[in-house]
C-alpha positions in Angstrom: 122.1 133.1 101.0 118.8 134.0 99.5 119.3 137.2 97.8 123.4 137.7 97.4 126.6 136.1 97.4 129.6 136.6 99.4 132.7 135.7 99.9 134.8 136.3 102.9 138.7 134.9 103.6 140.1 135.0 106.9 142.9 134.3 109.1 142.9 132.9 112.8 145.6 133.6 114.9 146.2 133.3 119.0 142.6 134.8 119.3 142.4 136.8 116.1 139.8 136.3 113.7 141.4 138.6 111.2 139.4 139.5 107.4 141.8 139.8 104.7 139.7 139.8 102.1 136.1 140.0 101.2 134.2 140.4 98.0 130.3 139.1 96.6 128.0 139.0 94.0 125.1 141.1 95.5 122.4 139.9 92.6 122.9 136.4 93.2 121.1 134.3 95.4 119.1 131.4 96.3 116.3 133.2 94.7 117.8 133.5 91.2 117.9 129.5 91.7 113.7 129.7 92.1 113.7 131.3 88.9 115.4 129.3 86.7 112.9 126.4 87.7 110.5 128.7 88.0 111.4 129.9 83.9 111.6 125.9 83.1 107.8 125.1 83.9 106.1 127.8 82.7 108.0 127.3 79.3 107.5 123.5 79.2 103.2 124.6 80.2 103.7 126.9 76.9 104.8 124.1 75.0 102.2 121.8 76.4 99.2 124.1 76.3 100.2 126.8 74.1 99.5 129.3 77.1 101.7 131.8 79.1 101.3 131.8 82.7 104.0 134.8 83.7 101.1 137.5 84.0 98.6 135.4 86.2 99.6 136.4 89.3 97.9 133.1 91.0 99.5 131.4 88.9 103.0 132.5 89.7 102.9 132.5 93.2 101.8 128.4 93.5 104.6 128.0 91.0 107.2 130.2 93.0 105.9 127.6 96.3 107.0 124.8 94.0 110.3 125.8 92.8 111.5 126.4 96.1 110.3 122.9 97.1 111.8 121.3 94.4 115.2 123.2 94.7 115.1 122.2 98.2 113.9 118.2 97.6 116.7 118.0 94.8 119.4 118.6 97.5 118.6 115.0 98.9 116.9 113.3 95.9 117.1 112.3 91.8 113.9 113.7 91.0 110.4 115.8 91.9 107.2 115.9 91.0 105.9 119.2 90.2 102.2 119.0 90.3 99.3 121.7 90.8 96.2 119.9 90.0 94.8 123.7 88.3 96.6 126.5 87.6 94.4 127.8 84.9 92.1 127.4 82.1 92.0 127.1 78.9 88.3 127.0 76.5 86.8 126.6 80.0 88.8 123.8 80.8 90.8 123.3 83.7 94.5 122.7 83.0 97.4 121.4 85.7 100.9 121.4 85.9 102.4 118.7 85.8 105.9 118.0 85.3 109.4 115.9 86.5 112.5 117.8 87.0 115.6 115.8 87.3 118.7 117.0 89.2 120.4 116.6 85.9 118.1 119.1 84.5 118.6 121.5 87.6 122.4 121.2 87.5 122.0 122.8 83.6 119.5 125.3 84.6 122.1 126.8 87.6 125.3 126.3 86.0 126.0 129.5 85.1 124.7 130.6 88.4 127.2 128.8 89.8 130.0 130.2 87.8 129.7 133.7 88.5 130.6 132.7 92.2 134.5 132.3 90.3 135.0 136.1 89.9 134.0 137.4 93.6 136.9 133.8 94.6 139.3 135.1 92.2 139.1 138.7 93.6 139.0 137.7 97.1 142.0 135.5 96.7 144.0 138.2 94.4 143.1 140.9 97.2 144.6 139.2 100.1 147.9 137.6 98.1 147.1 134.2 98.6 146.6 130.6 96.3 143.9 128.4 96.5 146.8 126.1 97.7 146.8 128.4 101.0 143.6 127.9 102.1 143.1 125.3 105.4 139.7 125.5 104.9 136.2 126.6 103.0 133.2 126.6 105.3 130.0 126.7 103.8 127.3 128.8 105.1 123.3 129.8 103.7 121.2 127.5 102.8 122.2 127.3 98.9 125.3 125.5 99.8 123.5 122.8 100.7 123.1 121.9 96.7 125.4 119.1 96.1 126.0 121.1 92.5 127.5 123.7 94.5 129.7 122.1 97.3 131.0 119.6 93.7 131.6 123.1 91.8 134.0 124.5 95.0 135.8 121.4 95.3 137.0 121.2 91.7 137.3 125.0 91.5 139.5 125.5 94.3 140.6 121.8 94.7 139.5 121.3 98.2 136.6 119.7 100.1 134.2 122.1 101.6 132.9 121.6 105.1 129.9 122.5 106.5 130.7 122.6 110.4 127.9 125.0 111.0 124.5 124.2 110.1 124.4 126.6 107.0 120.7 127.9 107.7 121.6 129.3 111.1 124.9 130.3 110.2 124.2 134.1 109.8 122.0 134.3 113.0 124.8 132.5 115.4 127.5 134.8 114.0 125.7 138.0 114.7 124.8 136.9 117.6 128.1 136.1 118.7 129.6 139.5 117.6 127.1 141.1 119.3 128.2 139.3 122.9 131.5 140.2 122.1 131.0 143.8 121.3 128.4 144.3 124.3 130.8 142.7 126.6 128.1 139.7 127.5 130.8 137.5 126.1 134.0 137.3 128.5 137.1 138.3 127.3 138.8 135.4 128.4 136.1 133.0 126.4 135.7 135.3 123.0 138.1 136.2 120.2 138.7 139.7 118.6 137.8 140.0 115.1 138.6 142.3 112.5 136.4 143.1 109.6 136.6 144.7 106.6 134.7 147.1 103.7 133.5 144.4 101.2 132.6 146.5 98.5 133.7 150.1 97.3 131.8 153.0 98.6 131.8 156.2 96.9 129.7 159.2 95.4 128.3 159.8 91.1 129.9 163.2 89.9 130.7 164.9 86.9 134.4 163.9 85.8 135.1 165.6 82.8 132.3 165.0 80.2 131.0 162.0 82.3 128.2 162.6 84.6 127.9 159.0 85.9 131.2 159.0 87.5 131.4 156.7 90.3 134.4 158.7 92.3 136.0 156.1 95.5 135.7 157.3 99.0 136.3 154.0 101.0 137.6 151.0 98.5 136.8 147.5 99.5 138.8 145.4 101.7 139.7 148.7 103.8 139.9 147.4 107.5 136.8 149.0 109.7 135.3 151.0 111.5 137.1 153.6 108.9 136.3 157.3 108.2 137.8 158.8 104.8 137.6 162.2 103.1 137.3 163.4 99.5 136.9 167.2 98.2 134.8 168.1 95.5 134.6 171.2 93.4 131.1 173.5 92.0 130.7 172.0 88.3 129.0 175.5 87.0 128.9 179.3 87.9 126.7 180.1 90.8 125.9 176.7 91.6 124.1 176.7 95.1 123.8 173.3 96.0 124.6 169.6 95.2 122.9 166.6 95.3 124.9 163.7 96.4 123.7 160.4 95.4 125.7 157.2 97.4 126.6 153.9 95.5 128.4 150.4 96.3 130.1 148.8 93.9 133.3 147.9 91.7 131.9 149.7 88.4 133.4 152.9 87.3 130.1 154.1 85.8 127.8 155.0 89.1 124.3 154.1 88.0 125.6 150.4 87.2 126.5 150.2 90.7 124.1 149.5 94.1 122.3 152.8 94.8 122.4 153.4 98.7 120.9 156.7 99.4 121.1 160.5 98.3 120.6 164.1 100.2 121.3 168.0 99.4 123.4 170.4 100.7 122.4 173.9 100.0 124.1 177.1 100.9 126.6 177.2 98.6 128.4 181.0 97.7 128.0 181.9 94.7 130.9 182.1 92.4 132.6 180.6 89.0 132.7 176.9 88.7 135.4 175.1 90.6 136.1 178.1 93.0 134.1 176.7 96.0 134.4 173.1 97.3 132.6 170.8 99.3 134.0 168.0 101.8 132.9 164.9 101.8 133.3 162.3 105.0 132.4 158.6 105.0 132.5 156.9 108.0 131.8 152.9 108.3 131.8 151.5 111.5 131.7 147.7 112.8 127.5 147.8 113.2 127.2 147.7 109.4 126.4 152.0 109.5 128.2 154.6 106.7 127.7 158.1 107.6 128.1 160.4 104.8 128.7 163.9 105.4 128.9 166.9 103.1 130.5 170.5 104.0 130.8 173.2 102.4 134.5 174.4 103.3 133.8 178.1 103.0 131.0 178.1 105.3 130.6 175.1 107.0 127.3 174.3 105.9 126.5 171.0 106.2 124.4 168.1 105.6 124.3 164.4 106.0 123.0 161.1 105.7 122.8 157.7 107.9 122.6 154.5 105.7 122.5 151.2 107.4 124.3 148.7 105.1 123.0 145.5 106.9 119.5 146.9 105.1 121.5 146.9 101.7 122.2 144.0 100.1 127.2 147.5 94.9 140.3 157.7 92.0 141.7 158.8 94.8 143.8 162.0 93.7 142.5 164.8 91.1 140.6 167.0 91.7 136.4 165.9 90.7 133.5 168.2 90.2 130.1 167.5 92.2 
């Protein structure tokens, strides 16, 4: 799609639409294609004209327009014509932009795009046990897979023709709205299927472990079958601490701030007494509506405080005791 990747691999059975596995890139998108033509013109105007055109705002936003076009035109054609009669001056002299991009020279600016999407394959096939050889099928959805670089880079990597049964624009939109029948009841039994879905990335809270204050401690791991609710406790980290701050991330990193920051709250109240003696509760619950709860309480006095984070509006060790 335009702002992340994912990959999702799942099983059909006598009705079942079951998720094994499901992992993404959530920094890479259509939109990191944009920029790498839009980085190719402006340095081929600085070589032409000597002149930098990243901090004219007009002039980004007519080349953003035609980037986009020409990502989209190369899916069909050899070549486009990027042309904006003026984009700026120079000595008082209008100057255009003016310049052919090849789909060879697209293919070179995207290919390591395109091989980051290895890593979230590899993990999602690792997670759920299975080979490349195992797969029946890849179906393509978002727009992005409409690149023939892309749909030529899954077939080698994974040996098998992708299909694109579903028009890969509307793919997104007809699924939702399909779960949504389903879970309404609008959808008959009878004529529907029962899915199951899964956590696609690790959910968890930063705390002090040790000397390391940018802990990223696991709550829910990825791939855990939803709706789930899980449970951590967490311990004062000084004498006479009154209240914590919890600050929520997504992600697979261990350090917490290199992860997807999702939302943060206090909860106050907290007896005072030496570090480690009191301890706080936290819930995470994840249901099938793409919502995670978090919940904190204080166990000695039940003081509590919570937040509501709606993940579709989001797009990143169990055991031992951590401090908060």
């Amino acid at each position: 799609g335009g702002g992340t990747f994912d990959v999702t691999l799942l099983e059909m059975f006598d009705g079942v639409l079951e998720v094994k596995a499901s992992c993404g890139d959530n920094k890479l998108g259509g939109k990191d294609f944009d920029q790498k033509i839009i980085e190719f013109l402006t340095e081929r105007f600085f070589k032409k004209h000597g002149v930098r055109l990243e901090k004219d705002m007009y002039a980004m936003v007519k080349i953003r327009e035609q980037a986009e076009a020409c990502k989209i035109a190369l899916s069909s054609q050899e070549q486009f014509d990027v042309c904006i009669p003026f984009i700026t001056s120079q000595e008082g002299k209008p100057l255009a932009l003016e310049e052919t991009v090849t789909v060879e020279d697209f293919n070179l600016m995207i290919e390591a795009l395109v091989e980051r999407t290895h890593t979230p394959i590899d993990t999602v096939l690792a997670d759920s046990g299975l080979n490349a050889e195992d797969l029946d099928m890849v179906l393509l959805a978002g727009g992005s897979t409409r690149i023939p670089y892309v749909k030529q880079d899954i077939e080698e990597y994974l040996d098998i023709i992708p299909t694109a049964a579903v028009n890969p624009d509307y793919a997104v939109a007809e699924g939702t709205g399909i779960q949504a029948g389903i879970l309404s009841g609008v959808i008959d039994e009878k004529d529907s299927i029962i899915m199951t879905d899964v956590n696609p990335f690790t959910l968890g809270l930063r705390t002090l472990h040790g000397l390391d204050m940018d802990y990223m401690s696991v709550v829910i791991p990825r791939n855990v079958t939803i709706p789930v609710t899980r449970k951590e406790t967490y311990y004062t980290s000084w004498d006479g601490q009154s209240r914590a701050e919890i600050e929520v991330y997504q992600g697979e990193r261990r350090r917490a701030s290199q992860n997807s920051f999702l939302g943060r709250f206090t909860v106050g109240g907290i007896p005072p007494a030496p570090a480690g003696k009191e301890s706080l509760e936290a819930a995470f619950s994840y249901n099938q509506n793409g919502m995670l709860s978090v919940k904190a309480v204080i166990v000695s006095t039940g003081e509590e405080a919570s937040i509501d984070i709606n993940m579709m509006e989001k797009k990143e060790q169990h055991g031992g005791r951590r401090d908060v």
